[in-house]
N, C-alpha and C positions, 0 to 999 in steps of 0.2 A: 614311748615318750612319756615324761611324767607330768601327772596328770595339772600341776603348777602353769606350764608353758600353753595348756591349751583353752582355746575358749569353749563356753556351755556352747552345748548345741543353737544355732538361728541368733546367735550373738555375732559382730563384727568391729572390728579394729577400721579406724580412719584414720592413715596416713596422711602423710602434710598435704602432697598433691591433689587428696581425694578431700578433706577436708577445708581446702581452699575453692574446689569444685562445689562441693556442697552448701557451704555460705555463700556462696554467690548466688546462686539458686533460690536457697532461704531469704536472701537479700530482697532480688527481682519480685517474688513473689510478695512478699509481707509490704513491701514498697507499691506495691500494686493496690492492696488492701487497702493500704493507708490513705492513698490517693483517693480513694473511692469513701474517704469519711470511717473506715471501721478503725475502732479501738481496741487495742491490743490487750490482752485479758493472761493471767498466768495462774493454774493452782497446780496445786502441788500433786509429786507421781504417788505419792501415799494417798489410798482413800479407803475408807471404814466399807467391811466388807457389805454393808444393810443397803451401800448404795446404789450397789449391781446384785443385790441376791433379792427375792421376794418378786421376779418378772417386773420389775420397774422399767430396764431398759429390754428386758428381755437376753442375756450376754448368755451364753454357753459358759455354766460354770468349771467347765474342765477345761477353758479357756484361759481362767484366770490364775495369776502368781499368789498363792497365799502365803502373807507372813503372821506370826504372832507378835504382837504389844507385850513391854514389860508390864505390863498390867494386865496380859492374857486377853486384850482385845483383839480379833479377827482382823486384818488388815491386809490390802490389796494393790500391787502394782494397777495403775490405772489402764485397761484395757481399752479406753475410749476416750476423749477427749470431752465429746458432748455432754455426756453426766452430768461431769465436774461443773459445767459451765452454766448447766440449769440448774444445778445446787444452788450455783451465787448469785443468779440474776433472781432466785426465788425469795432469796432467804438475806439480800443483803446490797443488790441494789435498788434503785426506786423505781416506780410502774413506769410502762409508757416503755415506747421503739427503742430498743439495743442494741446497737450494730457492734459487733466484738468481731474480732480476729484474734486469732492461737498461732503459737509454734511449739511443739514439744513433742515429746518421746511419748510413746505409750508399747505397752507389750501384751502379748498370748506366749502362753504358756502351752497350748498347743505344736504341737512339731509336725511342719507341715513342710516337704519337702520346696526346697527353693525360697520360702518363704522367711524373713527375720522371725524373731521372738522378740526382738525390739527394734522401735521402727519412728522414723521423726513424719509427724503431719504438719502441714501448716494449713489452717482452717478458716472459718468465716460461720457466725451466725449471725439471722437477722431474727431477735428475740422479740411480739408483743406486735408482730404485724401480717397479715394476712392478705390473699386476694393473688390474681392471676401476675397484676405489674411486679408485686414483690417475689414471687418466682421469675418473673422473667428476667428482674436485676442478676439474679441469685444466677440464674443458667448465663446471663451475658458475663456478672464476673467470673465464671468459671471458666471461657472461654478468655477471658483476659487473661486470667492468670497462668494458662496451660502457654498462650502468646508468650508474656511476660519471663515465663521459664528458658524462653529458645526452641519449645517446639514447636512445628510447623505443621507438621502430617498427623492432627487427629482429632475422632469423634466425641463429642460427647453425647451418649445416647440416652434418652427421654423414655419413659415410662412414668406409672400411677399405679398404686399396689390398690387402690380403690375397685381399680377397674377386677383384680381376680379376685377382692372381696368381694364383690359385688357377684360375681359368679358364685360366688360359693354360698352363700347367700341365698340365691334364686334356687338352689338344688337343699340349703339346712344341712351342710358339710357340718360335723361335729369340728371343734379347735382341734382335736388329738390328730385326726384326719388330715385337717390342715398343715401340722405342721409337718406332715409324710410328703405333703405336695406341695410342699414350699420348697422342700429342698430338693425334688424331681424335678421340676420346673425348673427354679435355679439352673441347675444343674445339668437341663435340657435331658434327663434320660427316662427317656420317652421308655424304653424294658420296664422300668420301676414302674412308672406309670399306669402301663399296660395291664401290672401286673396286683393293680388295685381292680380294676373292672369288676371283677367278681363280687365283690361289694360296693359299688358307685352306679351310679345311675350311665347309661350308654351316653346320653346326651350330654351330661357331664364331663364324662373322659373324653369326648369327642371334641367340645370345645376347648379343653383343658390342652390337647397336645394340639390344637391349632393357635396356642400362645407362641410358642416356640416360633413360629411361622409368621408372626405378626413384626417383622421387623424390616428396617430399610426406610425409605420417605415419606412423605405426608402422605402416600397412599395406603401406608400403614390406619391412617386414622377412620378413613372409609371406611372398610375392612372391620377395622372393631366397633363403628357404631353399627354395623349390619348385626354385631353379636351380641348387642345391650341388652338383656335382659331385665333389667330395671334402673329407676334415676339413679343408682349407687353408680351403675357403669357406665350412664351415656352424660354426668358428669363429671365422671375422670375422663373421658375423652373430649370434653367441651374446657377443661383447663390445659390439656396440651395444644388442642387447636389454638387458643387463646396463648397460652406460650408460644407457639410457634408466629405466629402474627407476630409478637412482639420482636420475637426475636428477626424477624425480617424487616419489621421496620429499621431496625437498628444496622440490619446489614451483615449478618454473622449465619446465613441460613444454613452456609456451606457446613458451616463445625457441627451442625446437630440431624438426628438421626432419631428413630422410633424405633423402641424395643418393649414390646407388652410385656415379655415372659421375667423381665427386672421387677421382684415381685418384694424383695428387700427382706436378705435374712437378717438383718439388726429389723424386728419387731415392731420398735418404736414408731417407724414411717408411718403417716395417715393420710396422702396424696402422693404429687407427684413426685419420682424418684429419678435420680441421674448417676451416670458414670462416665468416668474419661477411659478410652481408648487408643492406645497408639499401637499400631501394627508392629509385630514381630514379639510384642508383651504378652505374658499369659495371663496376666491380673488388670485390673484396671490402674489406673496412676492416680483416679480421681473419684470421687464417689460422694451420695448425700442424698439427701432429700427434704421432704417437709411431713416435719413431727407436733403435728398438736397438739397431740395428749401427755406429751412426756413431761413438762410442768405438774401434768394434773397429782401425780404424784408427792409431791411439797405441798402440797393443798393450791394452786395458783391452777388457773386455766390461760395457760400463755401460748399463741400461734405462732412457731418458729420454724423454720427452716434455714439452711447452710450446705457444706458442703467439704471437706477434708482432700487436701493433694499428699500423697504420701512421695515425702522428697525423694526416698533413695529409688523410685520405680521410676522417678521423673530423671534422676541420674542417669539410670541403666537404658534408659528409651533415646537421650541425648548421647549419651557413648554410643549407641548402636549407629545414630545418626551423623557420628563424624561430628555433633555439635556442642560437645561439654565444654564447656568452660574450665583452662589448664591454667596452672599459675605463671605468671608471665619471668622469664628470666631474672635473676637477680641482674640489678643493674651496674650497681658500680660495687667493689669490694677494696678496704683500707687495709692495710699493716702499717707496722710504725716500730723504728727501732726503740729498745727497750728506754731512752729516755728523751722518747718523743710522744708520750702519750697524751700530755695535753696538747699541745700540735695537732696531733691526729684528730680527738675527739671535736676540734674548732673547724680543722676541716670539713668532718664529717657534720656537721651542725648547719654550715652554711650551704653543703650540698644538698642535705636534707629541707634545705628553706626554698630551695631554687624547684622541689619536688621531686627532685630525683632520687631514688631510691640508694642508700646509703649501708651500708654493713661493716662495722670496724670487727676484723678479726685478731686474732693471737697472734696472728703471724708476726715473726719478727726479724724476718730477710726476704730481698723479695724472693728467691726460689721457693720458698715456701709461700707467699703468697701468690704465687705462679700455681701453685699445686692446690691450692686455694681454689681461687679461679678455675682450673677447669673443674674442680671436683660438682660445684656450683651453677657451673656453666654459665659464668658471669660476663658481662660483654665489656667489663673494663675493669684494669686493677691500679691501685695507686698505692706508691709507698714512701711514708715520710718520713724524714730524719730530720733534725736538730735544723739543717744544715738548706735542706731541697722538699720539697714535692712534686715526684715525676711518677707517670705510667710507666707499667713496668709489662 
């Protein structure tokens, strides 16, 4: 096939039906946001390479889309959302609580199977406030807006990256080390793991693959203050206890869950971390955390946290479920003989006022707008002449 007809790899085409699905979704979701006080924030998919390179966000540069500027400046498909977002709350709006909400695309350049290369979020930060109540908004709107989508059956699971800093910490893990066992833990493989021993202290790898196992109910939390080896870790586990309270007062216990070994490969995390889950997905739908240091970079010391729903996983979890939202039948469809077009288009005007969904086509007999109609699958046709307006 020649190479014109086809798309890049982890790219995708949306058809009318699936892009009628997908705004609605985006709809629910940002409507949800809004309700809840957040303001809608937009930059741009272009961002200056300095902004993801130098460990600012910490991003996987073989990640990222690199373009060149007519002026030979490094330039970047935006890999993230949140960057962008502490750029402008640093450098361009005024101190003091932020509450923003995003919709847009972001990409990796990475090719990873199943996986887009370009992908729509829609987001939430709450930029310039700290403490346990403001994560526990943050965890309850995240269970809003998974509601708000149409799904029904899933988790969002609770962790604190504090808590295996804090481990690692207690044994003087070098950073290089770290990041071997960020993404073995991630990644639950315990082989890799195993397979540092020869260099890591026994007591360390021992508590290190009992992460993995730390997950399921508040009896998860027991469990890991039995493992605190200093205040780093027995106050990350005194902020989930405290999220979870909250989130029970509120009524929502059922949607959350505990998961230690969420240790957050975006870098930037500095407490607790979350992800959404819906059975039968290999990825999360929903994912976030609370980043305090990632201001510190623009010179600003601002405490934020948020949380990103990636629309199209929240598609594919809703089609599995028999519950996407399809575009509803074309309602009524017009033809009009060739010198009854203003006729027609008056018809169509006052059907359209009455709210009913209106289509003036080509057609210019009714057999043809008989062929119209079905093609459509429309549940009424009308065709006018000079003369009548009847269903045909």
């Amino acid at each position: 096939m020649i190479k014109k007809f086809k798309l890049p790899k982890g790219m995708q085409d949306y058809l009318p039906k699936d892009c009628y699905s997908k705004r609605a979704i985006e709809n629910k979701i940002m409507n949800c946001f809004a309700s809840y006080g957040f303001k809608e924030i937009e930059s741009p998919v272009l961002e200056r390479y300095e902004l993801f390179d130098g460990g600012v966000g910490n991003v996987e540069l073989n990640k990222l889309f690199k373009v060149t500027d007519t002026d030979g400046d490094l330039l970047i498909l935006r890999p993230d959302i949140t960057m962008p977002i502490s750029r402008i709350v640093c450098t361009k709006l005024p101190d003091g609580c932020q509450r923003l909400c995003y919709l847009g695309n972001s990409f990796s350049a990475m090719e990873t199977e199943g996986k887009l290369r370009e992908f729509t979020q829609a987001g939430v930060e709450i930029m310039g406030a700290s403490g346990d109540d403001v994560d526990v908004e943050v965890v309850m709107l995240a269970i809003k807006s998974m509601l708000s989508s149409g799904l029904k059956d899933f988790q969002i699971e609770l962790g604190n990256v504090a808590f295996f800093e804090g481990l690692l910490d207690a044994f003087n893990v070098s950073e290089e080390d770290s990041e071997v066992l960020v993404n073995s833990i991630e990644s639950k493989n315990g082989i890799k793991l195993y397979s540092l021993s020869g260099d890591m202290d026994k007591c360390l790898i021992d508590s290190l693959s009992r992460l993995p196992m730390l997950f399921g109910g508040e009896e998860v939390l027991v469990e890991a203050e039995k493992m605190c080896l200093n205040d780093k870790m027995s106050q990350a586990v005194r902020n989930l206890e405290k999220v979870y309270e909250g989130i029970q007062r509120l009524g929502y216990e059922k949607y959350v869950c505990f998961d230690l070994s969420i240790v957050g490969k975006m870098r930037y995390y500095s407490g607790m971390v979350m992800r959404g889950i819906v059975k039968g997905m290999g990825r999360p739908v929903l994912s976030g955390g609370r980043y305090d240091g990632l201001c510190d970079a623009f010179g600003k010391h601002i405490p934020a946290v948020g949380f990103a729903v990636s629309i199209g996983y929240v598609m594919n979890a809703l089609q599995n479920d028999g519950l996407l939202t399809s575009a509803p039948a074309t309602e009524e469809v017009v033809g009009y003989a060739p010198d009854a077009m203003k006729k027609a288009e008056k018809y169509v005007e006052k059907t359209r006022a009455k709210g009913i969904e209106a289509v003036c086509t080509f057609a210019v007999t009714a057999d043809e707008l008989l062929r119209v109609k079905n093609t459509l699958k429309a549940n009424k046709a009308v065709f006018v002449t000079n003369d009548d307006i009847k269903e045909v």
